[in-house]
Structures are given as structure tokens and as C-alpha cells.
gemmi code that builds the backbone of each chain (N, CA, C; Angstrom):
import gemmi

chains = {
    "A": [
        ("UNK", (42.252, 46.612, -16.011), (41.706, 45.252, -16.173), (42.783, 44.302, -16.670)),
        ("UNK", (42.673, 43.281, -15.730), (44.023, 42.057, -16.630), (43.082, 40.965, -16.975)),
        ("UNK", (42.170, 41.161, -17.818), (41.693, 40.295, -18.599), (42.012, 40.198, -19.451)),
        ("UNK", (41.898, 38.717, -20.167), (42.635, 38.700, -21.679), (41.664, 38.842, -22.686)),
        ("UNK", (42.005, 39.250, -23.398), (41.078, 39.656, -24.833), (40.103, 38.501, -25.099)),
        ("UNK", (39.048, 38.792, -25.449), (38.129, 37.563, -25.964), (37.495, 38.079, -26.602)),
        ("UNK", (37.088, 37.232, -28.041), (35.948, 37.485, -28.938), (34.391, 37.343, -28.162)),
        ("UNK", (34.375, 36.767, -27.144), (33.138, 36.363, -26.848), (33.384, 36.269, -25.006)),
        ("UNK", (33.649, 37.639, -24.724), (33.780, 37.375, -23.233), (32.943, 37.579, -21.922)),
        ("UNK", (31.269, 37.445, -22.547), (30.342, 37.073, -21.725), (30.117, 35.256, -21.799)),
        ("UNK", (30.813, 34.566, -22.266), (30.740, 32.976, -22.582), (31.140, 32.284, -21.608)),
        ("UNK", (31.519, 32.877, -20.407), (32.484, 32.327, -19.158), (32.545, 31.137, -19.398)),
        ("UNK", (33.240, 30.496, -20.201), (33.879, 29.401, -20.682), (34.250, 28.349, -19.767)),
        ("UNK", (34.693, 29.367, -18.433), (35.527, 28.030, -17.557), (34.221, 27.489, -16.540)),
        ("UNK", (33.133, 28.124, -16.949), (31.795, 27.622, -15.750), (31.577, 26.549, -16.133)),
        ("UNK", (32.233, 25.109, -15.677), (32.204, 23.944, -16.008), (30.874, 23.754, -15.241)),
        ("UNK", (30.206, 23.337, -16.049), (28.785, 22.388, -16.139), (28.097, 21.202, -15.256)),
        ("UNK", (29.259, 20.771, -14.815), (29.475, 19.684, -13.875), (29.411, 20.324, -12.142)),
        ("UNK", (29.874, 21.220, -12.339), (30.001, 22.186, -10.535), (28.877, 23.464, -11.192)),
        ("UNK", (28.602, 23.828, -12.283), (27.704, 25.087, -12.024), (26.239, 25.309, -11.868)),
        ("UNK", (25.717, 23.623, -12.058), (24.198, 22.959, -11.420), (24.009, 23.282, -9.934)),
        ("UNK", (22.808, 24.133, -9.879), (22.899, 24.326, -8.164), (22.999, 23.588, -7.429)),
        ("UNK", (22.647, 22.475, -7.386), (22.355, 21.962, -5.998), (23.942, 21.303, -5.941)),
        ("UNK", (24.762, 20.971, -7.228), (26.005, 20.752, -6.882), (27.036, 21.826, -6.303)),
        ("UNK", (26.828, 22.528, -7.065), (27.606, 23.820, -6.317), (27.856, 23.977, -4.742)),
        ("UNK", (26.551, 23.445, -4.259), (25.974, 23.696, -3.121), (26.766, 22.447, -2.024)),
        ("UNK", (27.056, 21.017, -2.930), (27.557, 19.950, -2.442), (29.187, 20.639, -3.127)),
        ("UNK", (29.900, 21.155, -3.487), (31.256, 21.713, -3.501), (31.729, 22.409, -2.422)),
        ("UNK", (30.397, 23.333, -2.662), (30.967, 24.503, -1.651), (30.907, 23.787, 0.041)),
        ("UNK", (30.406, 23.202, 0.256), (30.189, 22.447, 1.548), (30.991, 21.787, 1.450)),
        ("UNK", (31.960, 21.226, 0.641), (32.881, 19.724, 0.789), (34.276, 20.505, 0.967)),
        ("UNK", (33.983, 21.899, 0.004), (34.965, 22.783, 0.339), (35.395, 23.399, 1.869)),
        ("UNK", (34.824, 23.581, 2.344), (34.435, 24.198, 3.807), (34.694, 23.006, 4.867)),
        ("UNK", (34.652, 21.427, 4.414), (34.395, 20.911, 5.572), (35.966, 19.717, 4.584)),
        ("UNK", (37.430, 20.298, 4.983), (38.234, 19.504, 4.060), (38.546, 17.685, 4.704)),
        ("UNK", (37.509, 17.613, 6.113), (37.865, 16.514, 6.337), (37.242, 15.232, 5.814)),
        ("UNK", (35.981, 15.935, 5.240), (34.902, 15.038, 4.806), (33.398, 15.189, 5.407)),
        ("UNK", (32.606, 14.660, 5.052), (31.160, 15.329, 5.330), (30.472, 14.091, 5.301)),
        ("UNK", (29.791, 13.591, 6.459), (28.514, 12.170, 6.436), (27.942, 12.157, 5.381)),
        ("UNK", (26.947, 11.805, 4.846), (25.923, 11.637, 3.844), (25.208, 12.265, 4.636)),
        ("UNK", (24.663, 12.248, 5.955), (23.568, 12.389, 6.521), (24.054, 14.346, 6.515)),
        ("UNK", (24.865, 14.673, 7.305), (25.625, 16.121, 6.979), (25.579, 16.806, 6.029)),
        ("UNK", (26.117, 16.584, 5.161), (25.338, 17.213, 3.364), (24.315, 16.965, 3.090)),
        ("UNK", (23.321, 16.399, 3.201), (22.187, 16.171, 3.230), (21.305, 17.566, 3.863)),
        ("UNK", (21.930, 17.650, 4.905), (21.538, 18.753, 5.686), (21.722, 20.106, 5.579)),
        ("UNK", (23.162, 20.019, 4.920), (23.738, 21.267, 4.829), (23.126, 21.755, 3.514)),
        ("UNK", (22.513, 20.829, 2.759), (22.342, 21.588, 1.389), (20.731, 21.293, 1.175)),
        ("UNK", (20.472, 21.013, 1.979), (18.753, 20.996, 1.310), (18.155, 20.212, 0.754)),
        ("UNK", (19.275, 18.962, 0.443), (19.216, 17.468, -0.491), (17.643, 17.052, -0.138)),
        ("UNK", (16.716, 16.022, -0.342), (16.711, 14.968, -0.743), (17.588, 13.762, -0.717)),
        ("UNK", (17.119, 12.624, -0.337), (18.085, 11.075, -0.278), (18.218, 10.786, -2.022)),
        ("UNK", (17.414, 11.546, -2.585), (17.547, 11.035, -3.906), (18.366, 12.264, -4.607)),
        ("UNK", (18.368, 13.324, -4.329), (19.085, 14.247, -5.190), (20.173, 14.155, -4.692)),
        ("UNK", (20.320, 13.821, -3.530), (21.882, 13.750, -2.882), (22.878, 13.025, -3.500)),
        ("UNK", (21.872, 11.737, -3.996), (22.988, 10.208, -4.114), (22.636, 11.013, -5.802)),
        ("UNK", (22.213, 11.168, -6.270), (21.996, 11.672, -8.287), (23.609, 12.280, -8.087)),
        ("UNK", (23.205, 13.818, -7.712), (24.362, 14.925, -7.351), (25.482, 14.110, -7.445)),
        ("UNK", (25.469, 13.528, -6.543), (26.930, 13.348, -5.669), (27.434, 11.700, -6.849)),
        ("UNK", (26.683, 11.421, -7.590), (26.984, 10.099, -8.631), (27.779, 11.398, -9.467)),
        ("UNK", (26.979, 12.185, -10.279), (27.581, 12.568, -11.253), (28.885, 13.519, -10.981)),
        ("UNK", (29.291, 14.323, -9.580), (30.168, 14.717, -9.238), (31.361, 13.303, -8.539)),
        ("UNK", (31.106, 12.476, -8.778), (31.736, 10.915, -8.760), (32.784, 10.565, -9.577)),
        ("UNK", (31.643, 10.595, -10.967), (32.026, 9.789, -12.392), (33.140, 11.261, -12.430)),
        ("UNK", (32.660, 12.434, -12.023), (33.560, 13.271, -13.067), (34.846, 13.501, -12.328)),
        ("UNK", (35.007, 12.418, -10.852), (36.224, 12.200, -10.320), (36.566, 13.997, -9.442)),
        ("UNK", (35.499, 14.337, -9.048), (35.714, 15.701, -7.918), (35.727, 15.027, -6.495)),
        ("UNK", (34.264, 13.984, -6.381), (34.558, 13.519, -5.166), (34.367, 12.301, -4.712)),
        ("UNK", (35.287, 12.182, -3.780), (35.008, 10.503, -3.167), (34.252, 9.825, -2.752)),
        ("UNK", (33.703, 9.140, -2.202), (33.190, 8.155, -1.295), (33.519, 7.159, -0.690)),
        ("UNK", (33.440, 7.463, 0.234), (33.968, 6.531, 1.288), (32.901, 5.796, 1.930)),
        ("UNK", (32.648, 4.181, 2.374), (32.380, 3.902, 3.041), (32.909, 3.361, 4.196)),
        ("UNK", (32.572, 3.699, 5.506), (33.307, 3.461, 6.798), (32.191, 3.456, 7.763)),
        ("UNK", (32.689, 2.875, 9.028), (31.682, 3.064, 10.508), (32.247, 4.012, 11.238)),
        ("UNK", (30.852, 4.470, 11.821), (30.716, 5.216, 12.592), (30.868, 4.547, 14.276)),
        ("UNK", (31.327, 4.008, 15.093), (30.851, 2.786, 15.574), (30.943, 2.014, 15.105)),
        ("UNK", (29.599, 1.009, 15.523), (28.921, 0.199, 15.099), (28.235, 0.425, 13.617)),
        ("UNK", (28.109, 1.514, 13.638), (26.949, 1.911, 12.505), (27.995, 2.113, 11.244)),
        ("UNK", (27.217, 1.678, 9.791), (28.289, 2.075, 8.411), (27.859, 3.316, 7.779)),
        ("UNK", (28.946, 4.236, 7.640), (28.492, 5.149, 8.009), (29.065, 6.031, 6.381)),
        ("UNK", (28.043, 6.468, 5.444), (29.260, 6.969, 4.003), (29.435, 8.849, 4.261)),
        ("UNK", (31.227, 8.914, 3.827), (31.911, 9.938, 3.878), (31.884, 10.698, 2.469)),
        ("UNK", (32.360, 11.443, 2.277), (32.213, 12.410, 0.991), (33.307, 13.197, 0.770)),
        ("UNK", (34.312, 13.585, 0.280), (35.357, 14.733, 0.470), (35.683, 14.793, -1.070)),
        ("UNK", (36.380, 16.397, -0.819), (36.951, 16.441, -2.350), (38.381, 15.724, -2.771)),
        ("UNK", (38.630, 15.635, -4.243), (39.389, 14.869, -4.582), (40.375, 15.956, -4.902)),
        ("UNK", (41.117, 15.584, -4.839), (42.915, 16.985, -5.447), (41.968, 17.483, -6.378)),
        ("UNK", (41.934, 16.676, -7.387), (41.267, 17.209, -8.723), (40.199, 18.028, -8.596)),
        ("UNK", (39.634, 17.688, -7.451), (38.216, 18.243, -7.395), (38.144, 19.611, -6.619)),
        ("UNK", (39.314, 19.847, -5.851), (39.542, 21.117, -5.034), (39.997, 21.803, -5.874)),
        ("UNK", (41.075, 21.380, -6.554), (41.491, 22.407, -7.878), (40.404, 22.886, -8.797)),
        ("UNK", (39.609, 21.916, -9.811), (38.567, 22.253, -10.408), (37.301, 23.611, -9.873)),
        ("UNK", (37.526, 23.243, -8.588), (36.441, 24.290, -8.090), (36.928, 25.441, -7.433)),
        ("UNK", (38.374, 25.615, -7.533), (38.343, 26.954, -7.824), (38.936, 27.459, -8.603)),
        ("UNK", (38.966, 26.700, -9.807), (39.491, 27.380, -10.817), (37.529, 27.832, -11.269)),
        ("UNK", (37.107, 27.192, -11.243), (35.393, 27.590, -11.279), (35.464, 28.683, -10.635)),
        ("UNK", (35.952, 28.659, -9.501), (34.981, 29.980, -8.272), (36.071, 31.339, -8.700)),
        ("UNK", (37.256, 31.258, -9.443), (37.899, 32.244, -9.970), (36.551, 33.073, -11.278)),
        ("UNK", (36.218, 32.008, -11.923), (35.543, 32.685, -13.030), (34.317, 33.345, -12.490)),
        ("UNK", (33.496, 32.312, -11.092), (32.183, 32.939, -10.829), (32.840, 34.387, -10.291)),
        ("UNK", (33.681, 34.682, -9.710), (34.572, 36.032, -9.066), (34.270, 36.999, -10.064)),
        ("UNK", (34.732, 36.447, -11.503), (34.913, 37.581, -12.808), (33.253, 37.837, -13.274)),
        ("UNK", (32.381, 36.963, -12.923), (30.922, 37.288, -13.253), (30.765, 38.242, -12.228)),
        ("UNK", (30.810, 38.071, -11.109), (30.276, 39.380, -10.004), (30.993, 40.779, -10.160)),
        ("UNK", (32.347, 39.967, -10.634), (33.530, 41.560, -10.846), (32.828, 42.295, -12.088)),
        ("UNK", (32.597, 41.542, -12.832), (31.945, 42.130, -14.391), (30.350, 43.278, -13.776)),
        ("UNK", (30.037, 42.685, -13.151), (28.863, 43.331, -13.123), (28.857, 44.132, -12.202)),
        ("UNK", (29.618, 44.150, -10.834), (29.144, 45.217, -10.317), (30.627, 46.244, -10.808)),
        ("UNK", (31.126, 46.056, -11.838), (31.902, 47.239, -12.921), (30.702, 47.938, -13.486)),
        ("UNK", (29.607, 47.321, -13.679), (28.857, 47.612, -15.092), (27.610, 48.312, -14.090)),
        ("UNK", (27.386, 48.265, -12.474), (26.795, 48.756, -12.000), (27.017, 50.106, -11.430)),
        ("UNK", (28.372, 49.845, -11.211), (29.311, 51.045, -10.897), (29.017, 52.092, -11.615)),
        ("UNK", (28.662, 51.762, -13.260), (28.690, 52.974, -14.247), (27.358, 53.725, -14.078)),
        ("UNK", (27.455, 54.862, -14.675), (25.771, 55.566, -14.422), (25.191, 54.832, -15.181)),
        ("UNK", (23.675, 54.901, -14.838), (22.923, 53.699, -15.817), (21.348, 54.490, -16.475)),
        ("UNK", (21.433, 53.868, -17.147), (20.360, 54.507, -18.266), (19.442, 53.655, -18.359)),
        ("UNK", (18.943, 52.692, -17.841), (18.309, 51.492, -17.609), (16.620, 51.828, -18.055)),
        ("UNK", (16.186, 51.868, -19.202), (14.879, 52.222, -19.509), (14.008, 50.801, -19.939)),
        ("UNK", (13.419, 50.747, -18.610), (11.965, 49.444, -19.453), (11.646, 50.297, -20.530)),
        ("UNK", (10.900, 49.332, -21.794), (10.395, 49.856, -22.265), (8.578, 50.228, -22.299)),
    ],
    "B": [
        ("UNK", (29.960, 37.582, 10.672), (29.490, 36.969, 9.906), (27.744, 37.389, 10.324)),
        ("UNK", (27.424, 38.077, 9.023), (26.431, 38.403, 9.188), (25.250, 37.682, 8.574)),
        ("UNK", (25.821, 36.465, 8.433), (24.871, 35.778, 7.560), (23.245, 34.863, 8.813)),
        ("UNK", (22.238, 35.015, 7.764), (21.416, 34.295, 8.960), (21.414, 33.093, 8.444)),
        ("UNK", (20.655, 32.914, 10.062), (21.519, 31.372, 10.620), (20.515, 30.592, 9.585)),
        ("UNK", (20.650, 29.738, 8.821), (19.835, 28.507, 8.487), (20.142, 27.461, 8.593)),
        ("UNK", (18.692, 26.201, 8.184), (19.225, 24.674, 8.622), (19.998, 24.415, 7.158)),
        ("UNK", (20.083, 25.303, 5.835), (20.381, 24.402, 4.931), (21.464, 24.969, 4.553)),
        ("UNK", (22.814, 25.989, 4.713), (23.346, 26.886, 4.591), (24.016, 26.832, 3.225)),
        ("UNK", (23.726, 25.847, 2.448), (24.280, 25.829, 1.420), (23.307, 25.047, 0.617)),
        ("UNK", (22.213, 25.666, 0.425), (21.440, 25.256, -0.441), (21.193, 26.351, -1.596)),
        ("UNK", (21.986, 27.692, -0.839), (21.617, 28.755, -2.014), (20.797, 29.172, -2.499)),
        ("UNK", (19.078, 28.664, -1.897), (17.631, 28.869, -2.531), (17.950, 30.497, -3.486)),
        ("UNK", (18.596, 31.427, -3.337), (18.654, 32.396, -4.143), (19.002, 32.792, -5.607)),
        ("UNK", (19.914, 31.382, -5.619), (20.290, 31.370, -7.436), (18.854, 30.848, -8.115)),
        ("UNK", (18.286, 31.748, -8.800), (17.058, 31.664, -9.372), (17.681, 30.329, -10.685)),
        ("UNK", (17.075, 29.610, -10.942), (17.643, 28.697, -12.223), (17.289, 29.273, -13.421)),
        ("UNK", (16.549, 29.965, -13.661), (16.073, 31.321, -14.462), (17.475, 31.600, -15.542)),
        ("UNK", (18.043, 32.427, -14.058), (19.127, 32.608, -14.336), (20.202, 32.095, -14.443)),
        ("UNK", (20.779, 31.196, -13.488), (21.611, 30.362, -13.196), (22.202, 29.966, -14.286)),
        ("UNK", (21.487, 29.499, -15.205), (21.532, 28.619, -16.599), (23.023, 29.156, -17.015)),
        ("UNK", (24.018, 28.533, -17.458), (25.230, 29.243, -18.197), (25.108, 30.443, -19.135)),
        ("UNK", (24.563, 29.374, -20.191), (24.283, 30.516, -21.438), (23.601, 32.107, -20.750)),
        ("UNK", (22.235, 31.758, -20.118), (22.009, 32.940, -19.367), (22.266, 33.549, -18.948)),
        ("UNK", (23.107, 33.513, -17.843), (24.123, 33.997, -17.129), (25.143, 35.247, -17.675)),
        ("UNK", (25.523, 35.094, -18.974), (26.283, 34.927, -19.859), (25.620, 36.016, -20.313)),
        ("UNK", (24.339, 36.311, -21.032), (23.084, 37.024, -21.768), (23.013, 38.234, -20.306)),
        ("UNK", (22.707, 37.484, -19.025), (21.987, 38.678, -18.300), (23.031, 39.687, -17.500)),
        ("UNK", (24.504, 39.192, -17.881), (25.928, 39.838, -17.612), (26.010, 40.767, -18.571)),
        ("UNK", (25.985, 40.369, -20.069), (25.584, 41.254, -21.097), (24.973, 42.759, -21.094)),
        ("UNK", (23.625, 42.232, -20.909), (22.972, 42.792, -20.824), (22.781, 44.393, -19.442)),
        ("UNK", (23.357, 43.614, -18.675), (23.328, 44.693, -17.125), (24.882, 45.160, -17.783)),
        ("UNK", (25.597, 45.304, -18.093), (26.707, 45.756, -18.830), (26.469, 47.013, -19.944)),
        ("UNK", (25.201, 46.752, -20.375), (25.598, 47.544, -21.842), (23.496, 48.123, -21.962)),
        ("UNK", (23.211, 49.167, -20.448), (21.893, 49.479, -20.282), (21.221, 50.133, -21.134)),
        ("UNK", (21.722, 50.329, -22.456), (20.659, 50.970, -23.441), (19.959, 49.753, -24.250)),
        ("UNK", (20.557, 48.366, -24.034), (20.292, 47.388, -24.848), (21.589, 47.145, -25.886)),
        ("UNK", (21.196, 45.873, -26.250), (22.009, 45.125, -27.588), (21.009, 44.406, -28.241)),
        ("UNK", (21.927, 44.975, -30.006), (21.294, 44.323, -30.920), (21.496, 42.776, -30.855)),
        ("UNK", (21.214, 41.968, -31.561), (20.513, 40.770, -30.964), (22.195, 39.763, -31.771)),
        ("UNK", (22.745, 40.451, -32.940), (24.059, 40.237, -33.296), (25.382, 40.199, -32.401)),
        ("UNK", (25.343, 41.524, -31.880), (25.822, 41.776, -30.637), (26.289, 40.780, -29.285)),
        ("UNK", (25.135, 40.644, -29.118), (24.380, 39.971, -27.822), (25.151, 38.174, -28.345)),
        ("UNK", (24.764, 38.513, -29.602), (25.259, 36.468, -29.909), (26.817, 36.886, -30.189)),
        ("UNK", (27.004, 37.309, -30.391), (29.007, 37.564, -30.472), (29.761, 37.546, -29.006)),
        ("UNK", (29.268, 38.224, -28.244), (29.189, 38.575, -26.463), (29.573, 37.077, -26.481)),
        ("UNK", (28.618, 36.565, -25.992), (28.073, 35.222, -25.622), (28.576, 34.301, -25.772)),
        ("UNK", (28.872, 34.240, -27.358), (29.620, 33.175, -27.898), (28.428, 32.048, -28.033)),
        ("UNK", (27.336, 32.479, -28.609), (26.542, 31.833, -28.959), (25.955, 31.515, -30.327)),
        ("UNK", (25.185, 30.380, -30.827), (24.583, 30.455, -32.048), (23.316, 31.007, -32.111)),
        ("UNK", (22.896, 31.282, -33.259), (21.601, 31.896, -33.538), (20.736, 30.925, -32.712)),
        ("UNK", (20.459, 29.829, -33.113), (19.466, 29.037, -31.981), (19.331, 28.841, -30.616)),
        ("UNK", (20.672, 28.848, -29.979), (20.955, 28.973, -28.790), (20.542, 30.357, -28.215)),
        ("UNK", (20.579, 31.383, -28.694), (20.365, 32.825, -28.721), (18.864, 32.904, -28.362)),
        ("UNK", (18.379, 32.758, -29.171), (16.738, 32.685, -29.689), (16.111, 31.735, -28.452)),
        ("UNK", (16.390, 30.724, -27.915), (15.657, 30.105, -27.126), (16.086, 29.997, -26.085)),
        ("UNK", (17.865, 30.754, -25.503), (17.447, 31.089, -24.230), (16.655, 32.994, -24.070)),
        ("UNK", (17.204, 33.401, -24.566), (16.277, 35.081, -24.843), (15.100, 34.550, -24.528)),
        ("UNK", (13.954, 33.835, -25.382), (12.908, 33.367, -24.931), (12.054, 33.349, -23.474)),
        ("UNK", (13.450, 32.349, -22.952), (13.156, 31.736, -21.453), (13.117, 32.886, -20.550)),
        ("UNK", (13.949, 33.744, -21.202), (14.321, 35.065, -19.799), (12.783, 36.294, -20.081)),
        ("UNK", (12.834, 36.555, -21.005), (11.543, 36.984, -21.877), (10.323, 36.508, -21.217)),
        ("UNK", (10.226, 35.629, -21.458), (8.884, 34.645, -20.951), (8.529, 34.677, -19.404)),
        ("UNK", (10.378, 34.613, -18.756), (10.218, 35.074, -17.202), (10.385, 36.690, -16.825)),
        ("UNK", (9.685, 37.255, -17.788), (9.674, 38.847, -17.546), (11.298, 38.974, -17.271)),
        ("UNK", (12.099, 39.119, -17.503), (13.601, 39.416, -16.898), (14.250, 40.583, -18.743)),
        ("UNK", (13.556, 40.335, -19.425), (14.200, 41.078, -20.664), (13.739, 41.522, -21.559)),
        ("UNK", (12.846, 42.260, -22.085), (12.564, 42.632, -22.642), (13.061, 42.722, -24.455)),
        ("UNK", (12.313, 42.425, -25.507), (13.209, 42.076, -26.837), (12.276, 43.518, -27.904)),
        ("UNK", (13.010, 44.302, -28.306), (12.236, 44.883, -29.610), (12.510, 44.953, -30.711)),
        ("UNK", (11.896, 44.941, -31.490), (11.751, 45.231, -32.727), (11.881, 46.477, -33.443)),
        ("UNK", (12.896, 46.830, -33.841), (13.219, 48.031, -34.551), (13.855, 48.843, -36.211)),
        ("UNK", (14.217, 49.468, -35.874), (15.106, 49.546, -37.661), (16.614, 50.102, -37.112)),
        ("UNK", (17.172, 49.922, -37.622), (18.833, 50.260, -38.151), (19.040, 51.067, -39.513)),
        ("UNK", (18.645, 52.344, -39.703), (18.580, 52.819, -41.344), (17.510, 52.545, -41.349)),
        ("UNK", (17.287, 51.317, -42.760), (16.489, 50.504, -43.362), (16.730, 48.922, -42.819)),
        ("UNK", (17.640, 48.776, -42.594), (17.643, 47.447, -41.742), (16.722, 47.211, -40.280)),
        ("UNK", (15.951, 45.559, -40.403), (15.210, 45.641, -39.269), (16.365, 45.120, -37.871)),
        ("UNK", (16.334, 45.712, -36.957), (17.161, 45.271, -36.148), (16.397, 44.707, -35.011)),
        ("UNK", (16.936, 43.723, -34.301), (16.126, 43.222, -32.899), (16.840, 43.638, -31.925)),
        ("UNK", (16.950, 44.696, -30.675), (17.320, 45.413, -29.712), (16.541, 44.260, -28.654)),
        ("UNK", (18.126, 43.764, -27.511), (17.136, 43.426, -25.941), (17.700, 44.190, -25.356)),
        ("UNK", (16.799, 44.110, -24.149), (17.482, 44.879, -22.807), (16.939, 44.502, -21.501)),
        ("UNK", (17.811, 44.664, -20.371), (16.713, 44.195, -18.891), (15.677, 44.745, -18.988)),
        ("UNK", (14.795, 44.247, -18.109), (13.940, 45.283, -17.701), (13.698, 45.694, -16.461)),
        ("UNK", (13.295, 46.372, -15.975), (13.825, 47.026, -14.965), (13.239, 45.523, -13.309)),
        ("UNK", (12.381, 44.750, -13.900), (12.609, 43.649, -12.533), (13.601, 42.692, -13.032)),
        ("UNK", (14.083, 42.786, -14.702), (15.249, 41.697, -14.934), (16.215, 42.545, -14.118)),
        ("UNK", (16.608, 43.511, -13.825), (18.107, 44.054, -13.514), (17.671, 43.865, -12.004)),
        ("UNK", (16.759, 43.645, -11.478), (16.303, 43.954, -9.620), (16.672, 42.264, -9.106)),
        ("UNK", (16.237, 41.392, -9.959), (16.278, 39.825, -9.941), (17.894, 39.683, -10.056)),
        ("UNK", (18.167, 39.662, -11.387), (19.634, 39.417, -11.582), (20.655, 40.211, -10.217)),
        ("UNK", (20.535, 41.420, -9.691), (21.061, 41.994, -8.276), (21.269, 41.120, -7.161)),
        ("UNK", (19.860, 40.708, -7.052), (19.347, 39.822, -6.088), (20.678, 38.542, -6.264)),
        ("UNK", (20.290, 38.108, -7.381), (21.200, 36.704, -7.864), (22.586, 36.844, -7.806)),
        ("UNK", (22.855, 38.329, -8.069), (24.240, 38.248, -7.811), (24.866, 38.368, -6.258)),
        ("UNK", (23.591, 38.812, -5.819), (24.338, 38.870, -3.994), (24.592, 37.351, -3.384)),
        ("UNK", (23.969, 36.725, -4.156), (23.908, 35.182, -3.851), (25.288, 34.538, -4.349)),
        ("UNK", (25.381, 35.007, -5.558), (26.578, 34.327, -6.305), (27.913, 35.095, -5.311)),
        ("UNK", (27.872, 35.902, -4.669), (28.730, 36.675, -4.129), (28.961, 35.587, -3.072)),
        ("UNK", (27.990, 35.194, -2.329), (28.346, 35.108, -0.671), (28.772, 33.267, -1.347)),
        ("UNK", (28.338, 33.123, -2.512), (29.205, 31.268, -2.543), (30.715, 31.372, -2.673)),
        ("UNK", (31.144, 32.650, -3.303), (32.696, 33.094, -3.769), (33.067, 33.405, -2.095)),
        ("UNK", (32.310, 34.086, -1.722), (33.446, 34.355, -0.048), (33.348, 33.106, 0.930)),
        ("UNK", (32.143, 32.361, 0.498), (31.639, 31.636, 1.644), (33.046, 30.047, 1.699)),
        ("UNK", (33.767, 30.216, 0.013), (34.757, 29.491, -0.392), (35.799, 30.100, -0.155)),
        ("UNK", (35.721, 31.197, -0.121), (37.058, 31.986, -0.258), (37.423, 31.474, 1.592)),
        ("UNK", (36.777, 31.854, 2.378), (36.593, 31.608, 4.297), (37.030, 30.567, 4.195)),
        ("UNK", (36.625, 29.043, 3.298), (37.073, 27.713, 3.672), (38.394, 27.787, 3.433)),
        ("UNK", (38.787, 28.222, 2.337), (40.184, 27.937, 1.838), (41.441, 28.825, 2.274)),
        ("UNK", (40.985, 29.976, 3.001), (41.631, 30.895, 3.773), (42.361, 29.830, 5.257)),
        ("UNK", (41.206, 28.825, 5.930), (41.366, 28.214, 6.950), (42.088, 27.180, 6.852)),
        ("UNK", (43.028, 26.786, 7.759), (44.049, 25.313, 7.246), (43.574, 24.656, 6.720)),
        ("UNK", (43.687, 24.326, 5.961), (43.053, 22.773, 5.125), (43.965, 21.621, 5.672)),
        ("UNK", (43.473, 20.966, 5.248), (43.814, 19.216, 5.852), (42.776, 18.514, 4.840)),
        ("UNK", (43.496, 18.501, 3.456), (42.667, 17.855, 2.382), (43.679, 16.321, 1.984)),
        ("UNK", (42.962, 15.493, 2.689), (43.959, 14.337, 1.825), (43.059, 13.109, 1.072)),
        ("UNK", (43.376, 13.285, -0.559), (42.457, 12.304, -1.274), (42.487, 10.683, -0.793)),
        ("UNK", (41.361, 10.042, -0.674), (41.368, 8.688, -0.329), (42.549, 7.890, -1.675)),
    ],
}
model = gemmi.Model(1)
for chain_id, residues in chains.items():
    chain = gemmi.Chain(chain_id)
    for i, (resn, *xyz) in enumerate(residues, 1):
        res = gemmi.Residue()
        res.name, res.seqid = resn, gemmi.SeqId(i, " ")
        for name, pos in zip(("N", "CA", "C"), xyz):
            atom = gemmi.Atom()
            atom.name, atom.element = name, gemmi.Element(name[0])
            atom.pos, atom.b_iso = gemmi.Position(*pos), 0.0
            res.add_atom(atom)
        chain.add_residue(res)
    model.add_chain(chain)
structure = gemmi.Structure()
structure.add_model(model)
structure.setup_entities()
């Protein structure tokens, strides 16, 4: 194991709060996947949004400077874009390193024989 | 890619919010880690939690059948022992196959050229 010592190392510390809300996660991992940018109407889709949880989500992943917004046309039509910010591609996987060490942690701990008694 | 096809592919409906929760997360990693149970000292050292924080997410997971809490002795000391229970460890599985496929489903984007340029 090259983990570093911790007093408290079920605290996954680096699961920043800001990307570990589902439905944001959900608008990362999609912005991740699509590095050119994503419609409003597209994430919307891809994640299961709501017009109102979309624009909430995507405000507070804004302010915290992960992702952009763009407004532009499509055409004729004005059309808003979405992509991640440097900051915001970095941030999320320095996140998706730690969610890695939650799945690594556990299926270590599944690996072991288990004694697992309801009571 | 064996994933089935959906309209929302990144909506993740599988991260239960149950669990999801940080602190939780954190508790039900714990816990599937160490299957005879932890004393409730333990469990808040792990965590990196306070007594209150402790106490009222335990509660939430408790309340959603996922953990089971007892009441016991140590010597003469009363000790409080949790542990999964056997649908907390079947749920949390579940949750982690989910948390799995967001780590590869990122890992696939970022494997593929990127062409990330901040506005």
C-alpha cells in the first residue's frame, strides 16, 4: 500500500463537496467526456436534469470556477455551451483519484474473508 | 462496453444519497472494512469525525436499515459496537459498482485526446 499514514483515513478529505453532490458529479463526469463542450439542452439529457436543477448545479459549479458558460448561436438560434475550466479538469480528478481509493479500500476489505454477522 | 444503453447515462440513479453523503461514505467504508463491527470511538477516530457528527449520521444509516448499532460492555465499561448489516453491506456493493463505473467512465474520457481549451 502507498498510502500515507492518517489519523483518520476513512475522512476522504479530498471528496470536495462541490463535485461530490450527485447530480453534479454527473454534470463533471459528462463535461469530462465531452472536452469540447456540451449544449445546455445535451446535459440536460445526459444527466437526468431538470431546467431547474441544471441551471442550480451548473450556478454553483460556476461560482466555484470548474465550469464555463458560454453563450453563442447555434445558427440562428442562441444557443448556451458548458465546458470544463483548467481548474475544473484538474479538480476533478484529483476528486476521481480519491473516489478510486474509496472503491480500492473496499473491495481490499472485501477481498478479506468476512465474518459479516447481522445481529 | 457493456454498459446498457440509457437516455440519461450520467445520471447515476445508483448512488443511493443514503449513502453518498461524505461523512457516510466515510462510516460505511469503515465499517465493510472492519466486519465484526466498531466501537463507536473507533468509528469517530476512522472518520475524523465529532461526537455529534457521529451520532446523527449513524442515525440516518440506522434509520435506513444499512447498520445496525449495539449496546454492550467492555469489562465494566458500556461500549456502543456498529456494524453493517447484512442489506447495509448488499446496498453499499451495489453503490460501489456505481461509484466504480463513474471512475472508468472518466478514466475512458481522459484516456481519449482531449482538446480542452478554457474560454
Amino acid at each position: 500500500m502507498t498510502r500515507e499514514p492518517s489519523a483518520a483515513p476513512f475522512s476522504y478529505d479530498g471528496l470536495d463537496r462541490v463535485i461530490h453532490e450527485k447530480a453534479r458529479l454527473g454534470l463533471m463526469a459528462s463535461l469530462i467526456a465531452h472536452p469540447k463542450g456540451l449544449a445546455f439542452g445535451d446535459l440536460k439529457q445526459l444527466c437526468g436534469l431538470t431546467d431547474g436543477n441544471l441551471s442550480r448545479h451548473l450556478q454553483v459549479l460556476q461560482e466555484a470556477g470548474l465550469v464555463d458558460i458560454r453563450k453563442g448561436y447555434d445558427g440562428n438560434r442562441p444557443q448556451t455551451t458548458c465546458g470544463l475550466t483548467t481548474a475544473g479538469r484538474r479538480r476533478f480528478l484529483d476528486y476521481l483519484a480519491v473516489l478510486e481509493r474509496v472503491v480500492r479500500d473496499a473491495a481490499e476489505a472485501v477481498g478479506d474473508p468476512m465474518d459479516l454477522r447481522p445481529a
